[in-house]
ChimeraX commands (.cxc) that place a marker at each C-alpha (Angstrom):
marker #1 position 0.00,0.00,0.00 radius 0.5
marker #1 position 1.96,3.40,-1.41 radius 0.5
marker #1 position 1.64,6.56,0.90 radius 0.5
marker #1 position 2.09,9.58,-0.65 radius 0.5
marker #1 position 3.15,12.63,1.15 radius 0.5
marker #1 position 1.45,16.00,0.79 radius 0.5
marker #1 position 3.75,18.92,2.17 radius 0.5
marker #1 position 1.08,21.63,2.90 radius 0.5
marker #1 position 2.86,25.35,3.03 radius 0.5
marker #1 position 1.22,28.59,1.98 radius 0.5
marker #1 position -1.76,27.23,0.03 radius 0.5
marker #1 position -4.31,24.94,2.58 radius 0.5
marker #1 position -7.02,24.57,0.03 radius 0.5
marker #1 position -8.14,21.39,-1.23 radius 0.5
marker #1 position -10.03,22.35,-4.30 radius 0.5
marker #1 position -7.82,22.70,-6.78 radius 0.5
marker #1 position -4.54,22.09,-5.68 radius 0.5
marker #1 position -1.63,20.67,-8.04 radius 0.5
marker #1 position -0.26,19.05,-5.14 radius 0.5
marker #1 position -2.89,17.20,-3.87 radius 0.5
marker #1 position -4.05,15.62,-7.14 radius 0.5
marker #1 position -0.32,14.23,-7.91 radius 0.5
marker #1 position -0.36,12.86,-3.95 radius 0.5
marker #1 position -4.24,11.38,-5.14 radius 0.5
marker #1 position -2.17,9.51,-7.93 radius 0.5
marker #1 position 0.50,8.77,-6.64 radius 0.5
marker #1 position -1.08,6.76,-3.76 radius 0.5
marker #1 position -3.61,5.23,-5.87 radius 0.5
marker #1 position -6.99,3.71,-4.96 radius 0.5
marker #1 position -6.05,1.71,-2.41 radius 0.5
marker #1 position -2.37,4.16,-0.82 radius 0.5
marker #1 position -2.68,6.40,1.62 radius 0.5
marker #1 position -1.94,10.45,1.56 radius 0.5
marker #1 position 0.04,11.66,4.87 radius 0.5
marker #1 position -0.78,15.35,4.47 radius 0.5
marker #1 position 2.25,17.68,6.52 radius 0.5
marker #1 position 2.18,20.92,7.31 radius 0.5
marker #1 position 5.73,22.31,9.14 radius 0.5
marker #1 position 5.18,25.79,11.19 radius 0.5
marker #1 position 8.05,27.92,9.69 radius 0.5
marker #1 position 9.32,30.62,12.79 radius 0.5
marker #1 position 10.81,32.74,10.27 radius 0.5
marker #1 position 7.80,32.57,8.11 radius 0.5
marker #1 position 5.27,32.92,11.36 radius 0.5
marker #1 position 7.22,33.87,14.19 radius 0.5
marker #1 position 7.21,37.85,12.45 radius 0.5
marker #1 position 3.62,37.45,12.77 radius 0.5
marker #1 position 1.02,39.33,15.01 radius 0.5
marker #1 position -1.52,36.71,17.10 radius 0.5
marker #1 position -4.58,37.39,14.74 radius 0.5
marker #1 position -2.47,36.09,11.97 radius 0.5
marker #1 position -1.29,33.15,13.88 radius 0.5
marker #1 position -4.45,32.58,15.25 radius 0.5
marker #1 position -6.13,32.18,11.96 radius 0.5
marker #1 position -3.29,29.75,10.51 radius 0.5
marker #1 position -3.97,27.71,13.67 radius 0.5
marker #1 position -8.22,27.72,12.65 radius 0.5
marker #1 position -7.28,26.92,9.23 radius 0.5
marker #1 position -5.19,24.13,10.09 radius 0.5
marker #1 position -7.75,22.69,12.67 radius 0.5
marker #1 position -10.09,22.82,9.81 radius 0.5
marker #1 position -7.83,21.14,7.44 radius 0.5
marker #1 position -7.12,18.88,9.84 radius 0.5
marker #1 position -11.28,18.04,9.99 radius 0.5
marker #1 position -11.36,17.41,6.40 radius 0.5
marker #1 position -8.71,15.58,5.41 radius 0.5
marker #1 position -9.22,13.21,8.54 radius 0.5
marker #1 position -12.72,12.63,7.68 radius 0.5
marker #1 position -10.77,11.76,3.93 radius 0.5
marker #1 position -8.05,9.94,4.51 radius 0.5
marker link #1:1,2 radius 0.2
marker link #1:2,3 radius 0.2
marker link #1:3,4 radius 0.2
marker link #1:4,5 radius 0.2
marker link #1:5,6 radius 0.2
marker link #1:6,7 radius 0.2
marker link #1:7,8 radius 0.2
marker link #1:8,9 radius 0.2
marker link #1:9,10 radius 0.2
marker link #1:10,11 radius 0.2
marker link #1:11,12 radius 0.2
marker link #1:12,13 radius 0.2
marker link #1:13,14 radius 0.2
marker link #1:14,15 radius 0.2
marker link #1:15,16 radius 0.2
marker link #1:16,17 radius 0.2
marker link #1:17,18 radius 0.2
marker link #1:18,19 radius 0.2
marker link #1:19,20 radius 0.2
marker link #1:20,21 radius 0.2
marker link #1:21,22 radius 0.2
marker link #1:22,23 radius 0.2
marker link #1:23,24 radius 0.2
marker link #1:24,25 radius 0.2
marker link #1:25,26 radius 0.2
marker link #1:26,27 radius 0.2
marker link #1:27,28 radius 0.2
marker link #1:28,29 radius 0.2
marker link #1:29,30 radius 0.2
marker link #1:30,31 radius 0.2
marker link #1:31,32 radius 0.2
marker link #1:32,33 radius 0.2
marker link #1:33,34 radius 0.2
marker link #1:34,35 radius 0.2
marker link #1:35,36 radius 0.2
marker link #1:36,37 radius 0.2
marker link #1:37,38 radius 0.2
marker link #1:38,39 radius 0.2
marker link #1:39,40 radius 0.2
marker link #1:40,41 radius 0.2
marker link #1:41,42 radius 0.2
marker link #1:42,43 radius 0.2
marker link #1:43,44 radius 0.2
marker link #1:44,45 radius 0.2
marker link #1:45,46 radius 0.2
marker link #1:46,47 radius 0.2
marker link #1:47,48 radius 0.2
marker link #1:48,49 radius 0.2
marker link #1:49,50 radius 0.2
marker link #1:50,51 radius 0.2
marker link #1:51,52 radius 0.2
marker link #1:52,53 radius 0.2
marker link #1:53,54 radius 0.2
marker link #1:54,55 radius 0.2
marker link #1:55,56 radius 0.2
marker link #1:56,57 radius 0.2
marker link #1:57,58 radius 0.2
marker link #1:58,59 radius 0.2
marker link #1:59,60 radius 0.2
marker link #1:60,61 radius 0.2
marker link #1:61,62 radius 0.2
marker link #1:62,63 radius 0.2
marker link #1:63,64 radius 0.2
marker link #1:64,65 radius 0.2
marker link #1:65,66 radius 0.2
marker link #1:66,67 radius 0.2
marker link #1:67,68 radius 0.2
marker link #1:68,69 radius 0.2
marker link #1:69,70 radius 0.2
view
């Protein structure tokens, strides 16, 4: 069973994302997608709280729907 790994960085959407579809075929029907996201300090650390706050939300949401996926 392949596992393809999906390194999540500025984009978090699902819909239409380059990324994701080549993980999709890469793993095949029956492989599994490990989706990653890695909190950059230099990329976040500059940032106020209502920024980081809102990467956090978006990542708890990603988190929701790609668990309920895969």
């Amino acid at each position: 069973m392949p596992t393809a790994l999906l390194w999540f960085r500025r984009d978090l959407r699902l819909g239409d994302h380059p990324a994701l579809l080549a993980a999709l075929d890469a793993a095949g029907p029956d492989g599994d997608v490990l989706p990653v996201f890695v909190f950059d300090d230099r990329l976040y650390g500059p940032a106020g709280d209502p920024r980081r706050r809102f990467l956090l939300d978006c990542l708890a949401d990603l988190d929701r729907q790609t668990g309920a996926r895969w």
